[in-house]
C-alpha positions in Angstrom: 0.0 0.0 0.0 1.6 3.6 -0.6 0.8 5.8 2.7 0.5 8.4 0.3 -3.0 7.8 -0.3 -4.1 7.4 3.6 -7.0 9.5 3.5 -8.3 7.3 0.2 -7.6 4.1 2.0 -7.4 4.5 5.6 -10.3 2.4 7.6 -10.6 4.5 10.6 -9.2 7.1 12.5 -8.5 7.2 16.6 -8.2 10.6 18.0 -7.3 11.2 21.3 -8.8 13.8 24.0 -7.9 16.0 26.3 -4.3 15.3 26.0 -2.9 18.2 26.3 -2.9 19.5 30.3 -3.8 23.2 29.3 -6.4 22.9 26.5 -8.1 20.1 29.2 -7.8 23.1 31.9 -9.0 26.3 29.5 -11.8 23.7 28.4 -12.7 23.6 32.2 -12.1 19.4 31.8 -10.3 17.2 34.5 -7.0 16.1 33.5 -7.3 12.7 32.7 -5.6 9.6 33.9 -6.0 7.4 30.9 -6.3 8.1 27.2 -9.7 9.7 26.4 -10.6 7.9 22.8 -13.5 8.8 20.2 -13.2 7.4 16.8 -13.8 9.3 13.0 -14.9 7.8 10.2 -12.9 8.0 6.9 -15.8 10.4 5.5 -14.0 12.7 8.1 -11.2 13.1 5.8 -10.9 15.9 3.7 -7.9 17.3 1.6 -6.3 20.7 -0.4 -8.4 22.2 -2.3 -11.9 20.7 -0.2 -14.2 22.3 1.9 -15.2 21.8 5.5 -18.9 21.5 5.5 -20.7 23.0 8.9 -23.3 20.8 10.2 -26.6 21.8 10.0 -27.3 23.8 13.4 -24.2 24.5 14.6 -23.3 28.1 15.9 -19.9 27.4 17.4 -17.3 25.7 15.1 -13.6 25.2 16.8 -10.0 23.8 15.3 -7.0 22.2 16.8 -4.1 21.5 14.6 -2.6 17.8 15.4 0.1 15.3 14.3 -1.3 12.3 12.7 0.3 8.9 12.9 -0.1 6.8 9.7 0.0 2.8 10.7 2.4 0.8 8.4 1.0 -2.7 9.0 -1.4 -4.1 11.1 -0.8 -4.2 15.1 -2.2 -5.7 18.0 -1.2 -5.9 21.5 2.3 -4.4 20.6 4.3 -3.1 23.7 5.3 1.2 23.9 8.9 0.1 23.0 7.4 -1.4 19.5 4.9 1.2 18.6 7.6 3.0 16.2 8.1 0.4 14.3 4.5 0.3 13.1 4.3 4.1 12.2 4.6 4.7 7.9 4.8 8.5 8.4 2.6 11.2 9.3 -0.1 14.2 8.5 -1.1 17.3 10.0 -4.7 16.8 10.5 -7.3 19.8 11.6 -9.4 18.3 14.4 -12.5 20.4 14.0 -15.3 20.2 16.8 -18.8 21.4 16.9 -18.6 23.0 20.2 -21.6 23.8 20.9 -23.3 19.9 19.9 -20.1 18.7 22.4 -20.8 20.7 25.2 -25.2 19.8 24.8 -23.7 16.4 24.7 -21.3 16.2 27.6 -24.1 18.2 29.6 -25.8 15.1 28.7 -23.4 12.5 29.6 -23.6 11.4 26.0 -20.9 10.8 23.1 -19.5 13.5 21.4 -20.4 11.4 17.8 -22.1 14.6 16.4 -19.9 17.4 17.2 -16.7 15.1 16.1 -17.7 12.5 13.4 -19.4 14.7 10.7 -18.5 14.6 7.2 -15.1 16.6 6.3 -14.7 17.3 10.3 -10.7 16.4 9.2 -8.8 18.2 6.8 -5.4 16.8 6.5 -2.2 17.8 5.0 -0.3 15.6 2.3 1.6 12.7 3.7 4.5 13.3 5.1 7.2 10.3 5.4 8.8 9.2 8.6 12.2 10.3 8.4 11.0 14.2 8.1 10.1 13.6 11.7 12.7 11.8 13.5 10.8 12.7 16.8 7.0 12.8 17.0 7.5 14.3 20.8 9.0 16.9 19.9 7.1 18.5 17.2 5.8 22.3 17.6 2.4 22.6 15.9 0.6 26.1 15.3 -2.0 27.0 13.2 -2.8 30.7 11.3 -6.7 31.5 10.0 -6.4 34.7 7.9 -2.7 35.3 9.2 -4.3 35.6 13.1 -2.3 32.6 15.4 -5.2 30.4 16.7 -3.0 27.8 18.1 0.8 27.8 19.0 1.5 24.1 21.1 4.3 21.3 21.1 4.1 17.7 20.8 6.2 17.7 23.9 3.5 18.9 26.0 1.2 15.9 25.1 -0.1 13.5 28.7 0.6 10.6 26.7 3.3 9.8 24.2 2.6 8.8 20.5 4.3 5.1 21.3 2.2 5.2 24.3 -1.1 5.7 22.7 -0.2 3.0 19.5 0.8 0.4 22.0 -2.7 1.3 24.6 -5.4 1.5 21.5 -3.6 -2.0 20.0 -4.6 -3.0 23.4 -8.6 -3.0 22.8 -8.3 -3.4 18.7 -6.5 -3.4 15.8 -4.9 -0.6 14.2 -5.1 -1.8 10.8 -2.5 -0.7 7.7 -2.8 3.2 6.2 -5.2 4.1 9.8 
């Protein structure tokens, strides 16, 4: 399979919340103790040149620029020391939340599905091959709308570890080739 194509072929996508200490704290959320998980579908997925599509009744539309990990081959119940090995490369990736749908659901004590899983809630850059980014933990990421800095963070900041989070998701399922 060429990573390349991710987006075209990927079969899901893992995101991870709340793990970064100060967006948990400015968000008014606990720090938490174990990886907070929500899933995407690939319809999330959305490339140069696409639009992001606002679902239908949201007023309050937010961004957070992130590292993706693209998984090379299939792993399950690897260990943190092998989780390297089973990244291909990586993508910037645009986590976009409807805000407003998340906090009505957490007021709830429901899922977050509609303010995370809607169509072209993930714009992502090209691939970008492993060796550009000899360490994932220490990666700064920022983000400029319209030449204003939304977002200026560092992967270094991150609760959990990228080889942390590969070996605890392989845990409960399978990352599967070009996720």
């Amino acid at each position: 399979m060429s990573f390349t194509k991710f987006s075209s072929v990927g079969r899901k996508i893992v995101a991870v919340g709340r793990n970064y200490a100060d967006h948990a704290a400015e968000l008014g959320n606990a720090v938490p103790t174990k990886p907070l998980l929500f899933m995407k579908p690939s319809s999330c997925y959305i490339t140069a040149g696409q639009n992001i599509e606002i679902p239908l009744g949201c007023t309050d539309m937010h961004h957070e620029i992130e590292l993706g990990a693209i998984i090379s081959k299939d792993c399950k119940r690897i260990t943190e020391n092998e989780a390297m090995n089973f990244v291909g490369g990586y993508c910037l990736a645009l986590d976009m939340t409807a805000r407003d749908f998340q906090n009505e659901a957490k007021g709830k004590g429901n899922p977050w599905t509609f303010a995370k899983m809607f169509d072209t809630s993930l714009p992502v850059s090209e691939f970008i091959p492993k060796d550009k980014i000899p360490d994932p933990g220490n990666v700064a990421l920022w983000c400029k709308v319209n030449d204003e800095l939304r977002q200026n963070g560092h992967t270094k900041d991150m609760i959990f570890s990228l080889p942390y989070l590969i070996a605890h998701i392989s845990q409960y399922f399978t990352l599967q080739e070009g996720d």
